[in-house]
N, C-alpha and C positions, 0 to 999 in steps of 0.2 A: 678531831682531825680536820674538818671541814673549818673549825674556827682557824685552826692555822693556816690552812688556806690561803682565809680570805685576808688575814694580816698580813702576809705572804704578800699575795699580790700586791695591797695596799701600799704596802712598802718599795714593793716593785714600782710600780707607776709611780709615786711619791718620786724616786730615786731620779727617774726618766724625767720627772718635770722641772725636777728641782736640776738636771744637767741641762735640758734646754733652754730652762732660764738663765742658766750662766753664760750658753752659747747667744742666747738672744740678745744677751744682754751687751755682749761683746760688738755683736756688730753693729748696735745700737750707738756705740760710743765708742768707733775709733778715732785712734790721735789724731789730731789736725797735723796735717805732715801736705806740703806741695802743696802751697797757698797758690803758687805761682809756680809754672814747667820747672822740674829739675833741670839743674845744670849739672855737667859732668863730661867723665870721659870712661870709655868703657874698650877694652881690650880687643873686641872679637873685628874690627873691620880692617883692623893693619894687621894685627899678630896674629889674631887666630888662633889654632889649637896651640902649636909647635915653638912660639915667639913666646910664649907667658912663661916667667920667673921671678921670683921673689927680687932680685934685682933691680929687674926691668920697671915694678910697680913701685916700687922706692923712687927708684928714679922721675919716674910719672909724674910723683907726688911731689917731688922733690922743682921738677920745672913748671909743673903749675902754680906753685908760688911764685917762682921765680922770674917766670917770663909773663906775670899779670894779669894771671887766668884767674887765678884765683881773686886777686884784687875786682875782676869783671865780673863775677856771680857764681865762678865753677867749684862744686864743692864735692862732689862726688866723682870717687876714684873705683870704677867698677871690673873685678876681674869676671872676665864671661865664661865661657865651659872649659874643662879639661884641668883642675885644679885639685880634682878627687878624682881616684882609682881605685876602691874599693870599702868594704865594710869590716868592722872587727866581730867578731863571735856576738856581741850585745847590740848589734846594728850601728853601733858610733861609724860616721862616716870620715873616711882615712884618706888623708891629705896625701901628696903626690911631694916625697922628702926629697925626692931627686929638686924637684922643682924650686918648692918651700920651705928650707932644709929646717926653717925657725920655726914654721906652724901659721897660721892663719891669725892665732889671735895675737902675736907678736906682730905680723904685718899690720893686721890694722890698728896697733898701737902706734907703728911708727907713720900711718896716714894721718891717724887723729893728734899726735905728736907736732904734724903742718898746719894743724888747723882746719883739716877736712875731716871729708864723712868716705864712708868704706862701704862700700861693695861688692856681693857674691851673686851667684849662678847656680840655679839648682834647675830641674824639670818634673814635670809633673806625672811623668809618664815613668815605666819601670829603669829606664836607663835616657840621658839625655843624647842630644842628636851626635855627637859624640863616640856613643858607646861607655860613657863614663855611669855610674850609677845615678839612678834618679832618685828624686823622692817620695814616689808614691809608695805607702804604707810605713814610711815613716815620718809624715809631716812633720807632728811635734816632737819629733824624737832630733828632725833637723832641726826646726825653729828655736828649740831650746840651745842647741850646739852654738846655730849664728848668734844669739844673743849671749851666750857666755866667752865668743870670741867679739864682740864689738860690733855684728856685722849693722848696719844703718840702712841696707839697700839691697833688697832681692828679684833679681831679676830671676822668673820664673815661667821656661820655655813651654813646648805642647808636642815633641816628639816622641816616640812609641806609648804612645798613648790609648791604643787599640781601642777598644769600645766605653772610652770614659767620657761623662759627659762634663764640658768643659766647665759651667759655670759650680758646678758640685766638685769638682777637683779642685777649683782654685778659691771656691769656699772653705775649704778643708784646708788650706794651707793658710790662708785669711784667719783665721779661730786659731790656728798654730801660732803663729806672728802673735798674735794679741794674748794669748795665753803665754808666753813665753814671756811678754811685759817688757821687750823693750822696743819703743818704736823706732820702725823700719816702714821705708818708702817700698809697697808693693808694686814689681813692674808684670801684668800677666802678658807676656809675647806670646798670645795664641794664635798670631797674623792673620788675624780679622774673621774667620771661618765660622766663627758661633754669631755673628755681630755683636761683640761683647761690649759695644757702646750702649745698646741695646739695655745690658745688665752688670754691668760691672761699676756699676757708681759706688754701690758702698761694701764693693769686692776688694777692688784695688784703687791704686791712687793712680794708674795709668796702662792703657791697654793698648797693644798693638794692634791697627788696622787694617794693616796687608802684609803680606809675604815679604822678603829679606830683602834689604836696599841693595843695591848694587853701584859702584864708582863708576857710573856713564851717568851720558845726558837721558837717552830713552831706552837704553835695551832694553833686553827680556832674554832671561836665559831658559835652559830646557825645563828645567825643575821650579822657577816660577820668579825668582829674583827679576827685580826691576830697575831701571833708572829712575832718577829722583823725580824727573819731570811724568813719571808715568805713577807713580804713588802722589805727586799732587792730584792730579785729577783727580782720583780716587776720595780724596779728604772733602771735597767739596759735597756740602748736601749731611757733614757730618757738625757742624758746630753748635747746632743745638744740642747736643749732649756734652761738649768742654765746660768746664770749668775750675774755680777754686778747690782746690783736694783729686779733679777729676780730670785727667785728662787725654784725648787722642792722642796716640802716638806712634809716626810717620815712618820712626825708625829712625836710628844715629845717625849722623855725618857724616859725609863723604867728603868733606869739604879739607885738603892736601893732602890726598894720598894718591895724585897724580893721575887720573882717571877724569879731571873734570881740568877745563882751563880757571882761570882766575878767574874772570868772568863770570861762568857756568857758577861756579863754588860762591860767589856772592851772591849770586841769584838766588841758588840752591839755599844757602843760608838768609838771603832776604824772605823767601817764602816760608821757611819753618817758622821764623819771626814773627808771619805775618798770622799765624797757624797757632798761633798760643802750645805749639810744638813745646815737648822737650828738649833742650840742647845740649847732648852728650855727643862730643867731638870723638872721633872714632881715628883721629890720625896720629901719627909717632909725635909728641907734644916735645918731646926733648929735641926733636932736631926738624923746624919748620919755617919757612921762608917766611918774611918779612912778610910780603902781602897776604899767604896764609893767617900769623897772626892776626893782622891786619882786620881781616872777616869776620876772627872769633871773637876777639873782642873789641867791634865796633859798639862806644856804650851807647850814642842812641840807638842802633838796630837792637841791643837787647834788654835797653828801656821799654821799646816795645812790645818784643817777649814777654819780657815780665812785668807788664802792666796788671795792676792790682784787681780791673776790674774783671779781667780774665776771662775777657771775650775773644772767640778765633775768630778767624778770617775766615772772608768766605767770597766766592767768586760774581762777583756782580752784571759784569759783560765781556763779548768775547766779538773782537772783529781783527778781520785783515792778520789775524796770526796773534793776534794782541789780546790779553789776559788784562783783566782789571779786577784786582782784590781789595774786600776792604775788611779794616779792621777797627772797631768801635773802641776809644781808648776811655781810661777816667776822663774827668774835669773838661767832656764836651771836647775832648779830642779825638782825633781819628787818624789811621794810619792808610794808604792808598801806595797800592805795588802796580806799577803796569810791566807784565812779564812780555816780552817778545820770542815766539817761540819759534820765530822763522830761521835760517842761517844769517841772511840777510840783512843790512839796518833797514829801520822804519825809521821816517818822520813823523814822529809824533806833533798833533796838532789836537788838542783835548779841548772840546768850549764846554766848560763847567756848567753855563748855564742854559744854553741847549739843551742837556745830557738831561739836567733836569725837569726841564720843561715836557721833552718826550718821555721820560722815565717817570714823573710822577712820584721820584722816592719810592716805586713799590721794590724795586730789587734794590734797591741803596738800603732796607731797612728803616726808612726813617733820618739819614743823615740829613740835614739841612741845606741843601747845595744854595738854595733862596737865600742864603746868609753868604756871609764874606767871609772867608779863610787866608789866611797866613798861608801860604806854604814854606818848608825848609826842605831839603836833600838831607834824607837822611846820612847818607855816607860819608862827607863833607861837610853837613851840618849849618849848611848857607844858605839863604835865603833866593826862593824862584817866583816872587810877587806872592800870588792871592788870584782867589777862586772867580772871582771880578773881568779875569785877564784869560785869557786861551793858551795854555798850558804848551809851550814851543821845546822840544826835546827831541833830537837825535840819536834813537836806541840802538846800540849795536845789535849784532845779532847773539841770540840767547841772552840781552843782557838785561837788566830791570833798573826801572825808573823808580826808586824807594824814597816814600814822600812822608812830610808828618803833617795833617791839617790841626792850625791851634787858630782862635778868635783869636 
């Protein structure tokens, strides 16, 4: 009896080591997915619960080809909560037919059909913010579902989450993904409460850092949403944790859905640019103004997005209302935002090499200002001299100065 025991046991722990080595091993070697910020568009900041249809996400797909979104980097078509309504007797989670009358994995045949990538919305808590079902306790029971429906892209909330601890919840869904075998871009929207920059490098491939964006310049509403200019702040003091496969994230776009001027929404998107940001356009993409498009796909602003070397930006000084951001590009390039956060214009008068004479390069990182730059306007793509010359600009109010420094 005592021999069987101890076989018993032996086999028992045998059993336990031999599954944590399959777990270990997992997260030792996930997919290389978001070399570079996803690009995309995601349902929840025009439509919301009430707006999403099988339809509507055709159509989505349909204009981001069409109107040169897709030609510009955008490949991800993401629907956000409210697309499930319940579970079957076996836990399979059950689509909302009113909505999706074809099924989930019929739609994203018809995104990957355009040539994009597809994405869903789950929560990690027992129901999402919603009221819709969550995924906790059925991780792989979902991950398995997304991957036999196509899904590429999970974006994964932190509502009724009551006493769970975050980085163990969205490890557990991490190990689901990868067990499941097919890869999928992990988004963990815990809005920054754990500091999951902190820990989520080989969690996910991008974590959100504050609470839900809001379409102004700086609100703040009761429950915790922000204007875009109040979650920048925030990002600054976080770019040593961005990078290749990893990255901060500020939260979607606000940029035309009429809450921000043009102005504002270029800004808005100059700094996510400048932020090694995700860029998931969060507005009605089938029917948007001319200077709206304009913003989204400006290619040098998201040539520098998506710069390979996959450094964020980061705040280097701050005078008279005036923001100065820099961003370290490949090939000895560099990227330089001066935000104006007054109502008001400034005249801008920048002497490049003062700046660095008193600055000593310790908050420039290192950028070389002692050397002579090229400047170009990003937005325009024209030439404003070199780094040699005192940098002469007229900033509207809220608007930004978006520069590219090349030898």
């Amino acid at each position: 009896m005592k021999k069987q025991i101890v076989i018993f046991t032996l086999l028992l722990i045998s059993g336990i080591f031999v599954y944590a080595q399959k777990f270990e091993g997992l997260a030792e070697t996930p997919p290389k997915l978001a070399e570079t910020p996803p690009m995309g568009w995601n349902s929840w900041n025009y439509f919301e619960c009430d707006g999403i249809n099988e339809n509507v996400i055709m159509e989505i797909a349909d204009a981001m080809v069409e109107n040169g979104m897709k030609d510009a980097g955008y490949e991800y078509v993401v629907i956000d909560d409210c697309w499930q309504v319940g579970r079957e007797n076996d836990g399979t989670i059950i689509v909302d037919k009113e909505k999706f009358p074809n099924g989930i994995k019929a739609l994203a045949g018809y995104v990957h059909s355009k040539g994009l990538k597809f994405g869903i919305y789950s929560d990690a808590g027992t129901a999402t913010c919603q009221g819709r079902p969550g995924s906790r306790g059925y991780e792989f029971q979902d991950a398995r579902t997304y991957a036999e429906w196509g899904v590429d892209y999970l974006k994964y909330d932190w509502c009724n989450t009551t006493n769970q601890n975050a980085q163990a919840s969205y490890t557990i869904m991490r190990d689901a993904l990868y067990q499941a075998g097919r890869p999928m871009v992990f988004s963990i929207c815990e809005w920054g409460e754990s500091k999951p920059w902190t820990w989520a490098q080989d969690v996910g491939h991008l974590w959100r850092t504050t609470t839900d964006i809001q379409d102004c310049w700086d609100c703040e509403v009761n429950w915790g949403g922000l204007g875009w200019i109040k979650i920048l702040d925030k990002q600054d003091g976080l770019e040593e944790y961005a990078g290749p496969g990893h990255w901060n994230d500020p939260d979607m776009l606000e940029v035309g859905n009429g809450g921000l001027t043009t102005i504002e929404g270029r800004a808005h998107f100059s700094l996510w640019c400048m932020l090694a940001a995700p860029l998931m356009a969060g507005n009605d993409i089938r029917n948007m103004t001319d200077e709206t498009k304009a913003i989204l796909t400006n290619p040098q602003a998201i040539a520098i997005n998506q710069d390979e070397l996959g450094k964020q930006g980061f705040r280097v000084l701050k005078f008279d209302n005036i923001d100065v951001w820099v961003k370290p590009l490949s090939n000895n390039e560099f990227a330089v935002c001066f935000l104006n956060r007054c109502d008001e214009p400034y005249e801008l008068n920048f002497d490049w090499g003062k700046f660095y004479v008193v600055d000593k390069t310790e908050r420039w990182k290192g950028i070389p200002l002692n050397e002579n730059f090229n400047i170009t306007h990003v937005w325009d793509n024209k030439a404003m001299g070199n780094t040699k010359e005192v940098l002469n600009h007229k900033l509207k109010g809220h608007d930004v100065l978006f520069v590219k420094l090349s030898k």
